[in-house]
N, C-alpha and C positions, 0 to 999 in steps of 0.2 A: 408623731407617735405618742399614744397614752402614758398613762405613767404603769409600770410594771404592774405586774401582779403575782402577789406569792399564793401558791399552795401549801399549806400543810400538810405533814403526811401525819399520822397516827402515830408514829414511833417517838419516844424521850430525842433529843438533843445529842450532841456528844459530850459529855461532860467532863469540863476540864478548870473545875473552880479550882486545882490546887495550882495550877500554871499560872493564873491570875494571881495569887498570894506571890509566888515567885516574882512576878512582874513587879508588884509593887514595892517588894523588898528592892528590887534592881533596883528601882528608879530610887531611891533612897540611899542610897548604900552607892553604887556605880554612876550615877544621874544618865542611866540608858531611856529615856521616856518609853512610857508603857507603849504609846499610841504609835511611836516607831515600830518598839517592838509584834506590837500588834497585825500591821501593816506588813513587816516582812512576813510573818506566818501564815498568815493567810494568803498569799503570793506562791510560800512554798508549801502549805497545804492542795492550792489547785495546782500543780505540778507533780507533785506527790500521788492526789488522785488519777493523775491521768496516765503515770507511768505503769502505778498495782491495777489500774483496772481497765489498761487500755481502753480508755472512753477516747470517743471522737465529739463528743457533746461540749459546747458550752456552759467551763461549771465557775459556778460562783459561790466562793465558800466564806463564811461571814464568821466572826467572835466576837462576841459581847463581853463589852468590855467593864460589868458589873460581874457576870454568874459565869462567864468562861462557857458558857453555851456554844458550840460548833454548830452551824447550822452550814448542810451542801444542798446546793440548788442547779439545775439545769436546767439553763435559761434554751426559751424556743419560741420563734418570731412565728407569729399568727398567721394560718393563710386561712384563702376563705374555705375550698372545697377541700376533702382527700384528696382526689387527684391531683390538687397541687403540692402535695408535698413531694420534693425531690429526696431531702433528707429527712427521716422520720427520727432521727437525733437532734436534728438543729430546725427540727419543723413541728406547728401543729392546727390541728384543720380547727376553722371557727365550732363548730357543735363542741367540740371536745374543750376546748378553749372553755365555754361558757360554761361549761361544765364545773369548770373551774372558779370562775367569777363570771358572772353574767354582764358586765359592767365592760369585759373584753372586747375588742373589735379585731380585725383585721390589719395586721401591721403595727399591733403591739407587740409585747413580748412578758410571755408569761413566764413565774420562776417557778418549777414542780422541785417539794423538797424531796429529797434520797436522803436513806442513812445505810449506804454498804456497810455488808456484812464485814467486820474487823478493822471499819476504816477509822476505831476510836484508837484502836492499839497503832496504827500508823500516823494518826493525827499526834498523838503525844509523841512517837520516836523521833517526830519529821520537827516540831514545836521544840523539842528537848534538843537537836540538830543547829536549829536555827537562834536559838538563845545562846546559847554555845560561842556559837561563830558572832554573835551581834558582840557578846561580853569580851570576846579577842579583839574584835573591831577597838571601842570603846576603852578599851584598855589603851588600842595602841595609840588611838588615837589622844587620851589623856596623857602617853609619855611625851609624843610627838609636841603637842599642845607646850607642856613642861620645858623640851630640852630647848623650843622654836623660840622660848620668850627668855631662854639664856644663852642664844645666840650674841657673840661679841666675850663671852666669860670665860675665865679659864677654871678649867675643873680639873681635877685628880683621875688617875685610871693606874691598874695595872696591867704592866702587857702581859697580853694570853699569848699573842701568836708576832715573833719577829724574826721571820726566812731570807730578809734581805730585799725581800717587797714590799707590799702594802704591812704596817705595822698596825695590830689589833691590839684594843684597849677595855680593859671591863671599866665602865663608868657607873658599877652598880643596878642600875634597874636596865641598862642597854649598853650596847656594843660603841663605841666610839673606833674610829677609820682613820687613820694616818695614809694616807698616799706616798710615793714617795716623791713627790713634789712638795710635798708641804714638809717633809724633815728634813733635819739639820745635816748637811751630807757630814760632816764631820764626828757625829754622833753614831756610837753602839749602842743598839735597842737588844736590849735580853729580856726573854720571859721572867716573868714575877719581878721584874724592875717596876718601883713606883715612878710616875711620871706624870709630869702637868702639863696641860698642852691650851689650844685656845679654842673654843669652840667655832668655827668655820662658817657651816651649814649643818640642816637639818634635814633629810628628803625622806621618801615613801620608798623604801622597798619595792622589788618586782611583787612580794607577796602582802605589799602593804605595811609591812613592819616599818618602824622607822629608823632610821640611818643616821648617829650623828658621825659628821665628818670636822676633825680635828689636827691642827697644825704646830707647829714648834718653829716652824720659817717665817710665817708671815709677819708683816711690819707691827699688825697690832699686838702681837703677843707680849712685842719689846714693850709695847707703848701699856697695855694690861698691867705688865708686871709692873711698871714704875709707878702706875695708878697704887697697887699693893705696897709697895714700897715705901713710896713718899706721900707722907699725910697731906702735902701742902697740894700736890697734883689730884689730888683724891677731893679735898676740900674745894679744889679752883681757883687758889690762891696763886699757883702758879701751870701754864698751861704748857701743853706738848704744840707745838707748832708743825713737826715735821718728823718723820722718821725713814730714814734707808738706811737697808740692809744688806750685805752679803753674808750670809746665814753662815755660825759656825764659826766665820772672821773677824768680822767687821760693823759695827751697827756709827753710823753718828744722828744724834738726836736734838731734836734744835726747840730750846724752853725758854716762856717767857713769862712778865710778870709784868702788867700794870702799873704795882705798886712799889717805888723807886726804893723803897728801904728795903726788899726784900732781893738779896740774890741768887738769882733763880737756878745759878749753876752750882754753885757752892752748895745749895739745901739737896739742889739732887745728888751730889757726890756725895754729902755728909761728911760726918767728925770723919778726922783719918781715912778719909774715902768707903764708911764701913757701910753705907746706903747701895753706894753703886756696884761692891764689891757683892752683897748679897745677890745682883743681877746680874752680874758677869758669872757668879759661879750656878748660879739657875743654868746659863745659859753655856756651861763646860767652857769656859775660858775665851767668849765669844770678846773682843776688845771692843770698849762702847768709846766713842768722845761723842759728849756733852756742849754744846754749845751754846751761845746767846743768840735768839734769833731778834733780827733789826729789821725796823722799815728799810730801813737805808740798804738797794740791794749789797753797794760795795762793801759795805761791812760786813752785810752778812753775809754774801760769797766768801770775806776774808777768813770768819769763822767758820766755816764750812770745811774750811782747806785746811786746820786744825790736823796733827803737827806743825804742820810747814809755817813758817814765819812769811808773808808776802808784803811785798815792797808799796806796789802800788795796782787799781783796777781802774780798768778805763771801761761802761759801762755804756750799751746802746739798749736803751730799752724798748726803743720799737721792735728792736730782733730777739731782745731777750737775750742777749750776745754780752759775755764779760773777756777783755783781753785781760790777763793776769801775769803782773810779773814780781819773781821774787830771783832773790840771788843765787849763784850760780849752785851754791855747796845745798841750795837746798829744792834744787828743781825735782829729784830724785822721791823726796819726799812729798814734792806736792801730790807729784803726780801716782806715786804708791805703786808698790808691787802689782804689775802687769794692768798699771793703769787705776789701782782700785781707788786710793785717794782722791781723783779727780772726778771717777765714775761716779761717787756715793756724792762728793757734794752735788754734781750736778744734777743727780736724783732731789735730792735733799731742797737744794732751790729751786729746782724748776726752770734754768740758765743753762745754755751752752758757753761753755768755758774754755777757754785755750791757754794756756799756760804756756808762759815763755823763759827762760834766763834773763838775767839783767844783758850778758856777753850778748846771746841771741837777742835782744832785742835792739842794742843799739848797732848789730849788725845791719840787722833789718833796717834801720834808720837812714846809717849810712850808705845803704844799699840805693834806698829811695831819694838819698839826695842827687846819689851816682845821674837816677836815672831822671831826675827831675832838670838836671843839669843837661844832661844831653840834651830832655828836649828843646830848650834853652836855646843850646847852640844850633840843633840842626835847624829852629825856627830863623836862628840870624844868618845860618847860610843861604837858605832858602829866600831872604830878604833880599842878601849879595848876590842873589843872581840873577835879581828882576831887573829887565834893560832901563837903559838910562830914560829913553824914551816914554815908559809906562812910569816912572816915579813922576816924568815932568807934568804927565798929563795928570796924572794922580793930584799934584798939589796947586794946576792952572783950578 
């Protein structure tokens, strides 16, 4: 196939140099590129023409992207005779063709310009439509951009909207989303309450808008605030190694430090505990232990169980498996209200733990000699009842 060929018609252009000056402020001002913008208009320009003028033709509608000139064309593949034309919208006989450009053949495609009557007043409403809807896009997508690269941060909101569901947050320029998975069940949200929470995710809207989703539960919020807190955790002087949670309750937090002059538990407590007391009350009275995290698992399982005082750990690390025993007055506490003490450490190291009494353990002991014993015997009765015969032969 040739290369097209345009007709001219006798008529001015449709002129739209002031769209063009808009354009260019956009991309200035917004960074929406002209040539985007360009590109959708004239998309929805031949959609536009074909719904005001019901055309069945092939149209191709062009902007110059100097003078804002609209140029419409309707393209129609060359046949040789009249009679071959099926459609005399999307056909045109060679004579007429040549007509046109002599240079034509048969099974090229010629472009004849149109300029319908009113189609400059619907070119601008449809241009003015679509610049519109591009500056929403670009907007949202500069929030989206914005909130996507403060992902992991905690921001300020007030709630708009708290029915005992999903809790809504003005974050200023967009809506922040509390689920209620991600809040503290122990917590009452009221409108016009200021609150800080931690940014989650960031997603698209059904309509495109963007969505930040924001928590108050999750681990890192704990882990966030003590970055704000504590200048040394912030600097990297000393590091978070660990954190679990049960939101509301419970948090323990496992910090360490390199550098042996520096104690890492103490600086996150602060003078008079006045460090860690600012993130307890952030967090409505949520109780944090603080602890030293160790290579060594058994120490750091030991600190983990923090209340509780533990006696001794007997450690497998192929299974990842800690036995833990501490004494009897304080089994209660390992293992915490409805388990929680045990629960969080074992979040906390990444160890399955069992937790015994000192009483219960050398039960257990004694238990195993019981039975260790028996075997014992029932193997030497089992010896006393092999005939005389088979021992003789046994030691000929």
């Amino acid at each position: 196939m040739k290369k097209v060929s345009k007709a001219k018609a006798n008529v001015p252009a449709i002129d739209s140099s002031e769209l063009i000056i808009a354009m260019d402020e956009l991309e200035k001002e917004k960074g929406i590129k002209k040539d985007y913008l360009l590109e959708a208009i004239e998309t929805a320009l031949v959609t536009a023409y074909k719904r005001n003028f019901d055309s069945a033709e092939n149209v191709k509608i062009t902007m110059d992207k100097e003078t804002g000139e609209i140029h419409v064309y309707a393209e129609k593949d060359v046949v040789e005779k009249p009679e071959d034309i099926e459609n005399s919208k999307l056909q045109i006989c060679l004579d007429d063709a040549k007509a046109i450009n002599k240079n034509l053949q048969v099974g090229d495609k010629a472009e004849i310009e149109q300029v319908p009557k009113n189609f400059g007043r619907i070119a601008a409403q449809t241009a003015k439509q679509v610049i519109v809807q591009k500056i929403r896009e670009a907007s949202r997508n500069v929030l989206f951009d914005e909130f996507n690269d403060r992902k992991g941060e905690i921001v300020s909101g007030i709630i708009q909207k708290a029915d005992g569901g999903t809790v809504v947050l003005d974050l200023g320029k967009l809506e922040g989303v509390m689920p209620v998975k991600e809040q503290i069940p122990t917590e009452t949200y009221k409108v016009n309450d200021k609150i800080r929470a931690y940014i989650l995710n960031v997603e698209k809207g059904t309509k495109g808008a963007p969505q930040v989703i924001v928590s108050r539960a999750h681990n890192d919020f704990v882990r966030k605030l003590f970055e704000l807190e504590i200048p040394e955790i912030y600097e990297g002087v000393i590091e978070i190694k660990g954190v679990s949670r049960d939101p509301g309750n419970r948090c323990k937090v496992a910090v360490y430090s390199p550098n042996e002059n520096i104690d890492p538990v103490g600086s996150c407590v602060g003078q008079k505990g006045i460090r860690i007391q600012n993130i307890i009350n952030e967090l409505n009275g949520e109780k944090i232990d603080v602890i030293e995290w160790s290579e060594d698992p058994a120490i750091y399982i030991s600190a983990a169980l923090l209340p509780a005082e533990v006696m001794a750990v007997d450690v497998k690390p192929e299974e990842k498996f800690a036995q833990v025993i501490v004494r009897d007055d304080q089994l209660s506490l390992a293992i915490g209200k409805a388990g929680q003490n045990a629960r969080l450490a074992a979040r906390l190291t990444h160890w399955k733990i069992d937790i015994k009494s000192e009483s219960q353990f050398r039960e257990m002991l004694a238990k195993l000699n019981e039975e260790e014993q028996g075997d014992e015997q029932a193997t030497a009765e089992q010896i006393e009842e092999i005939p005389e015969e088979v021992k003789q032969n046994e030691e000929e």
